[in-house]
C-alpha distance (Angstrom), angle and dihedral (degrees) to the residues before:
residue distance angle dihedral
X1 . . .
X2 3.40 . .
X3 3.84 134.4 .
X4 3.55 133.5 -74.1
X5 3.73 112.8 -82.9
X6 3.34 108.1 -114.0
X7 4.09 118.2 -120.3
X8 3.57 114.2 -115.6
X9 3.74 96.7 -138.7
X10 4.18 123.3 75.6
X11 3.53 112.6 -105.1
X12 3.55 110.7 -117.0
X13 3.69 133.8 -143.8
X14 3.53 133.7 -121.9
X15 4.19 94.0 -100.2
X16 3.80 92.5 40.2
X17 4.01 87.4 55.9
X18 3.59 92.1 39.7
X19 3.70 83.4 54.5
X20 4.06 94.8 43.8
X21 3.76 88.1 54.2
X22 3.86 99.5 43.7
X23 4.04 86.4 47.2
X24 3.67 96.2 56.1
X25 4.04 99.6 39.7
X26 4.12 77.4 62.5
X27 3.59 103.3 103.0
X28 4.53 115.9 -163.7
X29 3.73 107.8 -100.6
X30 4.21 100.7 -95.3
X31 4.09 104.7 -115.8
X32 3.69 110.3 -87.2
X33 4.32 92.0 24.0
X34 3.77 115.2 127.5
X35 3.60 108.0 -179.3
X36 3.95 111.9 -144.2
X37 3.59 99.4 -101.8
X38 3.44 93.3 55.9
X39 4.20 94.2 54.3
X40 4.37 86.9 45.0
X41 4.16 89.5 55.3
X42 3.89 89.7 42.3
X43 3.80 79.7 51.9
X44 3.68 102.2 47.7
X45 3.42 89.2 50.0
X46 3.46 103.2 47.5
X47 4.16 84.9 45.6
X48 3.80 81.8 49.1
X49 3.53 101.6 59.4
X50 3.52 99.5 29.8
X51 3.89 87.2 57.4
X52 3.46 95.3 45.9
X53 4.24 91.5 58.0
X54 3.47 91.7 42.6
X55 3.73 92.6 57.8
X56 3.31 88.5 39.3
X57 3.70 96.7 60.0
X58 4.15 91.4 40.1
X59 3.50 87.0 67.0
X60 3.92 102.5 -104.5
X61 3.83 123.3 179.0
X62 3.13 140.8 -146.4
X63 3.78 128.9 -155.0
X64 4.02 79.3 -14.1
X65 3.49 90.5 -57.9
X66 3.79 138.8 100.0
X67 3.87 115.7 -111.5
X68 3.71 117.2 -118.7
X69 3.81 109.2 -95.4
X70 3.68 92.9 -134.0
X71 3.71 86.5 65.9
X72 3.13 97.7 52.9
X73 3.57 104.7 44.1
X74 4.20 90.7 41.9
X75 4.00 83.8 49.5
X76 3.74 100.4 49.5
X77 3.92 96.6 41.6
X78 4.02 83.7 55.4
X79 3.61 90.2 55.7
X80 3.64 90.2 44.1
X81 3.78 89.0 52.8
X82 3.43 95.9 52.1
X83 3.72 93.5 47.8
X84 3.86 86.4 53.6
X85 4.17 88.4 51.7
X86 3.32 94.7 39.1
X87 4.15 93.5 55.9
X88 4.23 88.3 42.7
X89 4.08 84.6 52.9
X90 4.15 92.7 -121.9
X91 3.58 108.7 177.2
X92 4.60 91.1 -138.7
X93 3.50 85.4 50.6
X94 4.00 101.7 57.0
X95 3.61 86.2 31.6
X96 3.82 91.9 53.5
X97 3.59 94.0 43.6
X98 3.70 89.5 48.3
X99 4.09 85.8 59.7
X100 3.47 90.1 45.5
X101 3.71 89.7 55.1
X102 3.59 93.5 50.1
X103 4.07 94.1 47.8
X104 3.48 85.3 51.5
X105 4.15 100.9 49.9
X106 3.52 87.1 48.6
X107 3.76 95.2 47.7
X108 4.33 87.4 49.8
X109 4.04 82.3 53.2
X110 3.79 91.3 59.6
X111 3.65 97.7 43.6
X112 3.84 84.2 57.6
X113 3.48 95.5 49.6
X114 4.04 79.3 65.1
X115 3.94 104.1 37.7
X116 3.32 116.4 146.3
X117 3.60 107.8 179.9
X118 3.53 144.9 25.1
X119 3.36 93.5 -86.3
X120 4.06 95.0 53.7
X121 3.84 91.4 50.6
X122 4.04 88.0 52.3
X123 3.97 107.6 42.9
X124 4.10 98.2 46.4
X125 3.90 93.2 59.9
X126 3.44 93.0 45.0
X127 3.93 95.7 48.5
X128 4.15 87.8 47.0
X129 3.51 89.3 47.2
X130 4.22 102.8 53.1
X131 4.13 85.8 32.2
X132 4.12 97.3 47.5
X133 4.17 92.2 42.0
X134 4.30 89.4 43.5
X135 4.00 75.1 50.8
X136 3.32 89.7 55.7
X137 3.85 105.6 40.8
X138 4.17 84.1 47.8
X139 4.08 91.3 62.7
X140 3.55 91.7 65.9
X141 3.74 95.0 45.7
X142 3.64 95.0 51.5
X143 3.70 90.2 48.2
X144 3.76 85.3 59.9
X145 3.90 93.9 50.0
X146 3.66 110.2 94.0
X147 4.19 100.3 -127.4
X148 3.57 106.7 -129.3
X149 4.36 104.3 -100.2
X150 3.45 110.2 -122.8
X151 4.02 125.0 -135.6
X152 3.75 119.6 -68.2
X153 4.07 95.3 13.6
């Protein structure tokens, strides 16, 4: 009696066939489909931008002092950017917009760290909230993008 013959393919564990199954129920995005989370971030960063000139322009400061213009400007044409990838379905777009939405959670999480009024404790949660679950509802989305294959792959 010998030994088993050993299978040919790697056993897997649990996660990696948790992973193997959640991979292959992702279907490609059909040409034309924009799933919903994908038209809200084009939104919010249109909405972001836009906002951001339009204070600009009415004069808004900040810390009593008017914001460089260069900042502004170089700000709002990345959000305008990344609304424009976003809409075309780029993969760097969502995935920089995904950083960005990270960056900013985490900077709402310090500015509550340092609230000092009612209004401090309220607006952080709700920004970390909206950004963390459009985080969320992008991951799937991205998965469903087909990453551009690179030479010799």
């Amino acid at each position: 009696m010998g030994a088993p013959a050993a299978s040919s393919e790697p056993t897997l564990s649990r996660s990696q066939r948790r992973d193997a199954e959640a991979r292959a129920a992702l279907a490609p995005l059909a040409p034309g489909e924009r799933p919903g989370a994908i038209i809200v971030a084009a939104a919010v960063a249109v909405l972001l931008g836009g906002a951001n000139l339009i204070a600009f322009a009415a004069g808004a400061k900040i810390g009593a002092k008017h914001p460089a213009a260069g900042g502004v400007i170089v700000f709002a044409l990345l959000m305008f950017s990344c609304a424009i990838g976003l809409w075309r379905l780029w993969y760097g777009a969502v995935l920089a917009f995904m950083a960005l939405l990270a960056i900013i959670t985490m900077l709402f999480a310090l500015l509550l760290i340092e609230a000092s009024n009612l209004l401090g404790f309220l607006v952080p949660p709700v920004v970390m909230a909206g950004g963390g679950y459009l985080f969320y509802k992008l991951v799937r989305v991205l998965g469903r993008i087909q990453m551009p294959s690179y030479p010799g792959r």
